[in-house]
One Martini backbone bead per residue (centre of mass of N, CA, C, O) as a GRO file, in nm:
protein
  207
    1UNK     BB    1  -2.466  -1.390  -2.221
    2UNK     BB    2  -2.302  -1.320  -1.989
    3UNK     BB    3  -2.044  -1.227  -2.135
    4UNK     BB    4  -2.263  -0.949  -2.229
    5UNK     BB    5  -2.305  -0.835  -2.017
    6UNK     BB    6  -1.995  -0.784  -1.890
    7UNK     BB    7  -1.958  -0.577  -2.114
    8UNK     BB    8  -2.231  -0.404  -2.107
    9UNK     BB    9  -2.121  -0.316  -1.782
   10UNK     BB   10  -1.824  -0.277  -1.760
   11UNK     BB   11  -1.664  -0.506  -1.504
   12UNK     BB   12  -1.381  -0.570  -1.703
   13UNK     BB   13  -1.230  -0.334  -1.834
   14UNK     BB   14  -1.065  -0.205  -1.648
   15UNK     BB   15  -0.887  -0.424  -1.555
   16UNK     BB   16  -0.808  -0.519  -1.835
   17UNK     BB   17  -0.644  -0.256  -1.920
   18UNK     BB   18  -0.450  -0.252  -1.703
   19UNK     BB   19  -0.339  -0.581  -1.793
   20UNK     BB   20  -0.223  -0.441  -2.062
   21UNK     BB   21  -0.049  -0.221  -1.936
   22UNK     BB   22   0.126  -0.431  -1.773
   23UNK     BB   23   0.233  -0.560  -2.008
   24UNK     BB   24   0.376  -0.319  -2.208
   25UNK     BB   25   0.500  -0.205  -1.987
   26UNK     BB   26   0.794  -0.081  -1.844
   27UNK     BB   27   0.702   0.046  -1.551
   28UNK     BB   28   0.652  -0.061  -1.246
   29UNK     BB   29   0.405   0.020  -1.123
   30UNK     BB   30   0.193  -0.093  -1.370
   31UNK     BB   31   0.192  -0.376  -1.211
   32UNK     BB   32   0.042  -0.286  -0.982
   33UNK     BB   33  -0.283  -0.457  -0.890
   34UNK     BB   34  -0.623  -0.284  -0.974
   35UNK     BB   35  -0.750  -0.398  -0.787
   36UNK     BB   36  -1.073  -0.458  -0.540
   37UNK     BB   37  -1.079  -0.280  -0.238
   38UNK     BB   38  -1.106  -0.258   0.074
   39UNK     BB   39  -1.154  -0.060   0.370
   40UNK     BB   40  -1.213   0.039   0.712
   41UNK     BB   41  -1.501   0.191   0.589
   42UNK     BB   42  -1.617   0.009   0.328
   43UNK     BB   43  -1.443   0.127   0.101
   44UNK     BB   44  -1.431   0.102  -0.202
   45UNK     BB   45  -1.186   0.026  -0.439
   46UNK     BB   46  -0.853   0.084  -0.640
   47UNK     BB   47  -0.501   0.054  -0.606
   48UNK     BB   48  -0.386   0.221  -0.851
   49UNK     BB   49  -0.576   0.441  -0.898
   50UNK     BB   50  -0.530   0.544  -0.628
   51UNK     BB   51  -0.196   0.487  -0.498
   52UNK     BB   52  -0.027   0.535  -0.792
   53UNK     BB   53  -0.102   0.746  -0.932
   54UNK     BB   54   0.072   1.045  -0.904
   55UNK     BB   55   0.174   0.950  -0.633
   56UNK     BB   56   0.286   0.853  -0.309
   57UNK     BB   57   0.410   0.548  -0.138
   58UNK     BB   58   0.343   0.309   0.189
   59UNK     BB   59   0.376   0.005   0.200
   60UNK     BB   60   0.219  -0.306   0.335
   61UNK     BB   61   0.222  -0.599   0.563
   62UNK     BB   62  -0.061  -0.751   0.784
   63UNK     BB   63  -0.218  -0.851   1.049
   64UNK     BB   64  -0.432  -0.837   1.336
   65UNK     BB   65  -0.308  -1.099   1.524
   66UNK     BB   66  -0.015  -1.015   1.509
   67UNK     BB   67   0.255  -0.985   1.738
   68UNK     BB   68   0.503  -0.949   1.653
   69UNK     BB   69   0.593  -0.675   1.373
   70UNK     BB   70   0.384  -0.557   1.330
   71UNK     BB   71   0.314  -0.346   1.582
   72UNK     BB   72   0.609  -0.223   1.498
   73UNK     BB   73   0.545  -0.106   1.220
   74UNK     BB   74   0.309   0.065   1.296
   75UNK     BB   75   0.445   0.235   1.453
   76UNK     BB   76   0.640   0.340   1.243
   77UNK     BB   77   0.446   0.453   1.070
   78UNK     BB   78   0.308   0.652   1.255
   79UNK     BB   79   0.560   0.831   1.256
   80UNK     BB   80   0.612   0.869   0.967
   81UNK     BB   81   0.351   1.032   0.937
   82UNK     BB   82   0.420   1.289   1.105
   83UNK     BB   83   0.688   1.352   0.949
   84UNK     BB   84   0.567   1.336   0.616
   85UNK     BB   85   0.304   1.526   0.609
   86UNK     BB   86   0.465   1.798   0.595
   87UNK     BB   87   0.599   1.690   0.284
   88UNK     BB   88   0.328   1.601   0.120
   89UNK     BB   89   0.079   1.574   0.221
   90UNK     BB   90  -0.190   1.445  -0.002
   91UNK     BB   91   0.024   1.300  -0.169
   92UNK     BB   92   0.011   1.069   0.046
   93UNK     BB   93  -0.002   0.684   0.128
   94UNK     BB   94  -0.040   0.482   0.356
   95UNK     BB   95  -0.056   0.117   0.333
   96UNK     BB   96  -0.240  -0.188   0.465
   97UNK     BB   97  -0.198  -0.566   0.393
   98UNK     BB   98  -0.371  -0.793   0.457
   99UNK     BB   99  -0.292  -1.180   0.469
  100UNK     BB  100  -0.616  -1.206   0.608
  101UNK     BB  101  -0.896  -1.186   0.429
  102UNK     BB  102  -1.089  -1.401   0.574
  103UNK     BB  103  -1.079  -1.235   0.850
  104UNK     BB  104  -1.002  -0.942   0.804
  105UNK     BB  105  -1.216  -0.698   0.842
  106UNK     BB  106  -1.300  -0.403   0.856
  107UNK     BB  107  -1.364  -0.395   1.151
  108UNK     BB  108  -1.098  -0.489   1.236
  109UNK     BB  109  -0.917  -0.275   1.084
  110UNK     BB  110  -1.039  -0.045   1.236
  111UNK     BB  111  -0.945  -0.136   1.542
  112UNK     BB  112  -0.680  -0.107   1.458
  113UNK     BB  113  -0.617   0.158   1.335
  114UNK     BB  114  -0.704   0.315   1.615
  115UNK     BB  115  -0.445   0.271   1.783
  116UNK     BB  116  -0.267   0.454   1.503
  117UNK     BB  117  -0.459   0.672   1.415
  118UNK     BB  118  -0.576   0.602   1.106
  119UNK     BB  119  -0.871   0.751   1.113
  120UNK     BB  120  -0.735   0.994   1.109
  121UNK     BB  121  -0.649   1.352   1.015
  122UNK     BB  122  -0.532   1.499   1.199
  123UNK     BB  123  -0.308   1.719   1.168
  124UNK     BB  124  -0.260   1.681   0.888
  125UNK     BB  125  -0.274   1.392   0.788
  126UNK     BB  126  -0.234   1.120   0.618
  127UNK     BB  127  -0.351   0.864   0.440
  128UNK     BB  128  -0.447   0.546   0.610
  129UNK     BB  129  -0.490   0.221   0.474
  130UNK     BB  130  -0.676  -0.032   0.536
  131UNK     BB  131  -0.671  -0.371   0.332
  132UNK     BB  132  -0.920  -0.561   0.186
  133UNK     BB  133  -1.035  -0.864   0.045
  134UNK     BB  134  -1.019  -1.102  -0.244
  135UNK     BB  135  -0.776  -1.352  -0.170
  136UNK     BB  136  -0.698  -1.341  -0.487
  137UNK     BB  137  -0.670  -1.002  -0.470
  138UNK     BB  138  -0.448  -0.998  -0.222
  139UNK     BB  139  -0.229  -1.200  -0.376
  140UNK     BB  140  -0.203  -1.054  -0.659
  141UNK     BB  141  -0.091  -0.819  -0.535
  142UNK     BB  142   0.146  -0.888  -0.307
  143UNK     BB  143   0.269  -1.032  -0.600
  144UNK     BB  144   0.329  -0.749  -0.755
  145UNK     BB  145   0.463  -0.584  -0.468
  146UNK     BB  146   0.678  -0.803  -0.377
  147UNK     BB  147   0.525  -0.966  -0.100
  148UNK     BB  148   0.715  -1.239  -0.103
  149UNK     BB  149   0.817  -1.567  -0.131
  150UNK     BB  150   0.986  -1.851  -0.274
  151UNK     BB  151   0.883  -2.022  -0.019
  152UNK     BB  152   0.613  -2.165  -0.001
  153UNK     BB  153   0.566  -2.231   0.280
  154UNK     BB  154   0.638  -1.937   0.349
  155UNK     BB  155   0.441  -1.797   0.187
  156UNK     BB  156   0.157  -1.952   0.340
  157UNK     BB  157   0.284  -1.753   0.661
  158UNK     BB  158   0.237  -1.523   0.772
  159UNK     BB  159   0.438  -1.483   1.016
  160UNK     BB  160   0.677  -1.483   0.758
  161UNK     BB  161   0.669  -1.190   0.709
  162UNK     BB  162   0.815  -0.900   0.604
  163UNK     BB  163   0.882  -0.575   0.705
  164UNK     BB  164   0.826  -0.433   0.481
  165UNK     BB  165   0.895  -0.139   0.291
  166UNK     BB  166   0.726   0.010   0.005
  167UNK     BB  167   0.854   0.324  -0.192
  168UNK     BB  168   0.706   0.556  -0.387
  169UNK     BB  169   0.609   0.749  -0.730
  170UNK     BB  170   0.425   0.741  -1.024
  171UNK     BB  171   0.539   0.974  -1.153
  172UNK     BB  172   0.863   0.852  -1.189
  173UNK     BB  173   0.920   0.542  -1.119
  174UNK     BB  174   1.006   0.534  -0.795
  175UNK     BB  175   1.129   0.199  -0.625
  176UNK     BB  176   1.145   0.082  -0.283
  177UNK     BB  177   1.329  -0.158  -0.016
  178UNK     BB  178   1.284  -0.130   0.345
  179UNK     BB  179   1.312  -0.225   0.674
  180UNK     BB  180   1.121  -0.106   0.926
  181UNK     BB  181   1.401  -0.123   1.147
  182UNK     BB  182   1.522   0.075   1.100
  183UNK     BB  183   1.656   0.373   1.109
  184UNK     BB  184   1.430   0.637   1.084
  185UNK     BB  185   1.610   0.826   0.939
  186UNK     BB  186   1.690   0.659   0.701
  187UNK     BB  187   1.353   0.622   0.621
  188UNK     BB  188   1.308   0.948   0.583
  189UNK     BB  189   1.531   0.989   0.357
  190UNK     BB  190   1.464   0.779   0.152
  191UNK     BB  191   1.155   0.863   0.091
  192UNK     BB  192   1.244   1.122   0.013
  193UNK     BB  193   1.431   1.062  -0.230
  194UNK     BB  194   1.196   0.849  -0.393
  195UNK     BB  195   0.930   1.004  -0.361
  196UNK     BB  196   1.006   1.265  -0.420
  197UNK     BB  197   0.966   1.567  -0.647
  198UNK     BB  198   1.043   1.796  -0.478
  199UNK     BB  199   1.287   1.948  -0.353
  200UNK     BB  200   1.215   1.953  -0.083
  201UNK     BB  201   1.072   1.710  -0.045
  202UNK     BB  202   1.367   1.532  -0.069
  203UNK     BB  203   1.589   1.781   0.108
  204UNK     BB  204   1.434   2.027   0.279
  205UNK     BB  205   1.464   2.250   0.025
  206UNK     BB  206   1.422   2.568  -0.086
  207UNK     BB  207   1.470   2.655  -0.397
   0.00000   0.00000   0.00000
């Protein structure tokens, strides 16, 4: 009974549908999982349908309590959005995955984003959402999107996890990782180069 209101609800089409075309797909994007998570806002969301499809994205993991890496991350997160937003307009988004969503909630994230102003779209910035939800599908995100270490001791440690940013764009199905503490101008120029979809985007150069 129960499980014939789940499907006359459709509360697990849309995930088992991602989950089947993540089966089938060669494509790399296919593969990270269309989770449903919250925003700093408290808006629900899912993660493929909504930054992924079509999109070009800057995603990172970080926690709130964090003193370590983070909160350099962010700097450079910040620094990265005035830089690439007038090169993007809205079709970027940047993504922070907490590694505590039993910890940071909504409220905490929100606090912790108005820091780097990522609350704000002002001076047209493209859109930076920090998200939280249930802790397994946390889990499930961020070994789709490949930020896990295979020790896993190491792995079960937020303290020790990489400041890796990935970016790359859905429709082209280019993604790459690199350290977010690089040296700014060659994070620029990479991002530019693998999400990039238009010559402009990719090159700085008006067709």
């Amino acid at each position: 009974m129960l499980q014939e209101l789940i499907r006359l609800l459709g509360i697990e089409d849309d995930d088992a549908h991602v989950r089947e075309r993540a089966r089938r797909s060669t494509r790399i994007g296919d593969r990270y999982a269309n989770v449903r998570l919250t925003n700093q806002f408290g808006r629900s969301l899912r993660f493929h349908d909504h930054f992924v499809a079509g999109r070009a994205l800057i995603a990172n993991t970080m926690y709130a309590t964090c003193r370590d890496s983070c909160p350099v991350t962010s700097a450079r997160l910040a620094s990265l959005r005035k830089v690439l937003s007038p090169v993007f307009g809205d079709q970027l988004s940047i993504v922070s995955i907490t590694l505590e969503p039993h910890l940071d909630t909504p409220e905490i994230l929100h606090g912790y984003a108005e820091v780097y102003n990522a609350n704000s779209r002002a001076d047209n910035l493209c859109e930076w959402q920090f998200l939280t939800g249930h802790p397994d599908d946390v889990d499930r995100l961020r070994r789709s999107l490949g930020f896990y270490d295979l020790n896993p001791v190491i792995d079960r440690d937020p303290s020790q996890h990489a400041s890796l940013l990935l970016f790359g764009h859905g429709q082209t199905d280019r993604w790459a990782y690199l350290p977010a503490e690089l040296d700014e101008p060659l994070l620029i120029e990479s991002i530019r180069r693998i999400a990039g979809v238009s010559f402009e985007q990719r090159y700085g150069i008006r067709p």
